[in-house]
C-alpha positions in Angstrom: 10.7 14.7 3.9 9.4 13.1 6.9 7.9 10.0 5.2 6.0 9.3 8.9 4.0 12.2 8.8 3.3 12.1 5.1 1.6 8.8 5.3 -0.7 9.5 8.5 -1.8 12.3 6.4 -2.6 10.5 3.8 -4.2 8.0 5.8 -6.0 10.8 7.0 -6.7 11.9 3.4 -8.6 8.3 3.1 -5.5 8.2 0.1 -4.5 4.9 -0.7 -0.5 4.1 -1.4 2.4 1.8 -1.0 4.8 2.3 1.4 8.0 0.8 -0.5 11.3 -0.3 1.8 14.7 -1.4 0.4 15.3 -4.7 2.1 18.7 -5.5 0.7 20.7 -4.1 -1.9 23.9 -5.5 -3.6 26.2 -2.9 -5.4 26.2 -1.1 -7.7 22.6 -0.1 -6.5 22.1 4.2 -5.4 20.1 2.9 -2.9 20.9 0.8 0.6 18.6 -1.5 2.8 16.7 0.6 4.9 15.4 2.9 2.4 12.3 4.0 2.1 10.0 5.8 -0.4 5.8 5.5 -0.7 4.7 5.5 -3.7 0.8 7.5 -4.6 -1.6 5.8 -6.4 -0.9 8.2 -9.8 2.7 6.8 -9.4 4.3 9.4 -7.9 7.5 8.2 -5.3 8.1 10.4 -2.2 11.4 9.1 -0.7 13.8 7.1 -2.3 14.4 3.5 -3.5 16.4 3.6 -6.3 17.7 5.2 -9.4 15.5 5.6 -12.6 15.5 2.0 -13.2 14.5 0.5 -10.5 11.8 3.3 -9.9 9.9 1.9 -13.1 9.4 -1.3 -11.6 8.5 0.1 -8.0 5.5 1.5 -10.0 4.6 -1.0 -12.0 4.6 -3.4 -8.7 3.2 -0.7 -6.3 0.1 -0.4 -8.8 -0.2 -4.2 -8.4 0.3 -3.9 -4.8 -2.7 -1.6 -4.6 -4.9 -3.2 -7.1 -4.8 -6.9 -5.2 -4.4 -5.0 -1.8 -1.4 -8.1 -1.1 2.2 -7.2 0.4 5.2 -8.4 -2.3 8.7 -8.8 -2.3 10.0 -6.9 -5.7 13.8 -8.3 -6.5 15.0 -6.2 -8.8 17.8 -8.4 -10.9 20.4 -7.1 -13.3 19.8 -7.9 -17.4 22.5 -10.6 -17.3 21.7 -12.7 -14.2 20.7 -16.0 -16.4 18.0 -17.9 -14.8 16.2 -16.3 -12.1 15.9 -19.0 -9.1 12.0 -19.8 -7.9 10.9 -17.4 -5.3 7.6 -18.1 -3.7 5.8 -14.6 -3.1 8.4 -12.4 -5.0 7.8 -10.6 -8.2 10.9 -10.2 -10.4 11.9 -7.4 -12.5 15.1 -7.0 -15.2 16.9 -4.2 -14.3 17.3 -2.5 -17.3 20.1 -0.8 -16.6 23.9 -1.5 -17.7 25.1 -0.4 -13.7 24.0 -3.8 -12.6 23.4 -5.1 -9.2 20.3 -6.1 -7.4 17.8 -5.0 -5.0 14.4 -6.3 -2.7 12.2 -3.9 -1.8 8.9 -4.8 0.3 6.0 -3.5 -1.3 2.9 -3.2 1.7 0.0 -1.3 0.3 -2.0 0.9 2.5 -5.6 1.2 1.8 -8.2 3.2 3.4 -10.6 1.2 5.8 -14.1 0.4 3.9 -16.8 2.8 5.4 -19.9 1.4 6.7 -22.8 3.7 6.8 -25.3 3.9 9.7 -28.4 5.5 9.0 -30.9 6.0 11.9 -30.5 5.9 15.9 -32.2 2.2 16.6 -31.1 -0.3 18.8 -30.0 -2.3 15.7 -28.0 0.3 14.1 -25.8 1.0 17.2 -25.0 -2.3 17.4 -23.9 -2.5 13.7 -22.3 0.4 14.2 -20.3 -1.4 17.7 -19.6 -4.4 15.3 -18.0 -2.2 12.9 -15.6 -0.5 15.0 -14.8 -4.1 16.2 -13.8 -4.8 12.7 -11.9 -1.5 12.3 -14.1 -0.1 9.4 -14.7 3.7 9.1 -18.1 3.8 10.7 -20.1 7.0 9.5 -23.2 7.5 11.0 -25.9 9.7 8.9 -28.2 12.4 9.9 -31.5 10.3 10.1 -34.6 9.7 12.3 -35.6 6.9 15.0 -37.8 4.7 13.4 -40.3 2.9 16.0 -40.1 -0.5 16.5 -41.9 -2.5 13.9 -42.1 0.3 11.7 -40.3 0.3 8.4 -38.3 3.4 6.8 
């Protein structure tokens, strides 16, 4: 699966989802830094991060990820690692598997651009619309009339 094309399309799609990638890994993990899987809002994973495990945390923290709209570092830690250690901007999760060994995966969520809605043709809606673009929202303009100046719609 070409997880490139998959996410322009749904990009395209206006689909919102979290493009998950396997930072490090320390055996015994299935997966290896570098992996990559994104992960739809309904939970489903296209790719590959992990076993069975460490995929119930990827959607626990990828439907975080998409509800705050903020990047975070998952470490995935085995059962029996004691006291996890303070991590600034990490969210941990117990592996609750017996295989052991631990994992990081960046979580970057990828949410459609707000649309801003241009009604009309006036001087004042083109240069919302300009401003718009500027900020990179999805400017739709909408089937309307010119309205005179110092008239009111």
């Amino acid at each position: 699966m070409d997880l490139t094309a998959r996410a322009a399309q749904l990009s395209a799609d206006r689909r919102p989802f979290v493009r998950a990638t396997v930072v490090r890994a320390q055996k015994p993990t299935s997966a290896r830094s570098g992996d990559c899987a994104l992960v739809l809002g309904d939970g489903t994973i296209e790719g590959f991060v992990g076993g069975q495990c460490t995929e119930n945390s990827v959607r626990v923290a990828a439907r975080e990820a998409l509800d705050t709209g903020e990047s975070v570092l998952l470490r995935v830690l085995p059962g029996d690692a004691g006291v996890f250690p303070e991590a600034p901007g990490a969210t941990v999760a117990v592996n609750p598997c017996q295989s052991g060994g631990a994992m990081e995966i960046f979580l970057e969520p990828q949410l459609p651009a707000p649309i801003l809605a241009i009604f009309g043709t006036s001087p004042i809606a083109e240069a919302v619309a300009a401003f718009g673009e500027l900020l990179d929202l999805a400017v739709v303009r909408l089937p309307g009339t010119h309205v005179p100046d110092g008239a009111t719609a």
